[in-house]
KOLRO-467295 format. One line per 10 residues: for each residue z, x, y of C-alpha. Coordinates in nm, 4 decimals, always signed. Layout:
// residues N
Z X Y; ...
END
This chain:
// residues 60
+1.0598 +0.6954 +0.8241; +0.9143 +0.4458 +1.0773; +0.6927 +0.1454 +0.9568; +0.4002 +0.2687 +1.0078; +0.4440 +0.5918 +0.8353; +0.5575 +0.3429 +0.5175; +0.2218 +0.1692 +0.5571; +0.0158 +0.4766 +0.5760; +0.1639 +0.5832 +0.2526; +0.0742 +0.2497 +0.0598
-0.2547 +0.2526 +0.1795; -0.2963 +0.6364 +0.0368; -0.1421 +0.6175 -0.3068; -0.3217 +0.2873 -0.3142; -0.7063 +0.4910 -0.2753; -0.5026 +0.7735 -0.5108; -0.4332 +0.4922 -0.8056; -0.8109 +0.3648 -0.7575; -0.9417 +0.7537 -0.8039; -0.7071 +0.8083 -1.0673
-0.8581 +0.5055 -1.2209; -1.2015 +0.5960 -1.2268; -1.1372 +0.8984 -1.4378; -0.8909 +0.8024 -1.6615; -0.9297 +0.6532 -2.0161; -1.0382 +0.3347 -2.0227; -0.7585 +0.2066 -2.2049; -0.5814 +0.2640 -1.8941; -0.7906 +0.1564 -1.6074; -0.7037 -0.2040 -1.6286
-0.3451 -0.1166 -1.5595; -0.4502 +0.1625 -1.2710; -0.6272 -0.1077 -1.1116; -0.3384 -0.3402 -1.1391; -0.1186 -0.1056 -0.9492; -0.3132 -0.0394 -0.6653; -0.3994 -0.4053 -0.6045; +0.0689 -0.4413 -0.6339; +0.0099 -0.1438 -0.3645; -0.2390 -0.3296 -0.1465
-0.0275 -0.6507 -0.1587; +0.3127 -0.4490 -0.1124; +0.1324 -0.2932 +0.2427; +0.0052 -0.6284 +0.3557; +0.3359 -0.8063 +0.3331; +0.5307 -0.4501 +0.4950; +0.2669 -0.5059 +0.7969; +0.3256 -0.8483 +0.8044; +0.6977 -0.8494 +0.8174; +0.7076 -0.5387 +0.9946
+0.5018 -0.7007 +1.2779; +0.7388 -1.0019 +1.2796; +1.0889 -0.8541 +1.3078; +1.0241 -0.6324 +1.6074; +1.2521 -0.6277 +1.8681; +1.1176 -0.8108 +2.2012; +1.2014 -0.5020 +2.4608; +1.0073 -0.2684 +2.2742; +0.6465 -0.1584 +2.3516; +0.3489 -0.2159 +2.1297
END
């Protein structure tokens, strides 16, 4: 699994918390919505990091 595959999979169960959110309980939602912003974080800093460690005689 490459990096960006790892960041395309943050960013989707990141939207799927937020749905999930919307239609659970509200008991729940608070803790729904404090996954998905851990999730949004967790892809930034991947992307981030990712970006920074890349070796210099690859492409793109």
């Amino acid at each position: 699994m490459n990096l960006r595959e790892v960041i395309r999979i943050l960013h989707y169960e990141r939207r799927r918390v937020l749905s999930m959110r919307r239609v659970c309980d509200p008991i729940f939602a608070k803790e729904y919505e404090r996954t998905a912003r851990a999730l949004g974080i967790a892809a930034e800093i991947v992307e981030r990091e990712g970006n920074r460690h890349r070796r210099k005689d690859t492409k793109t």
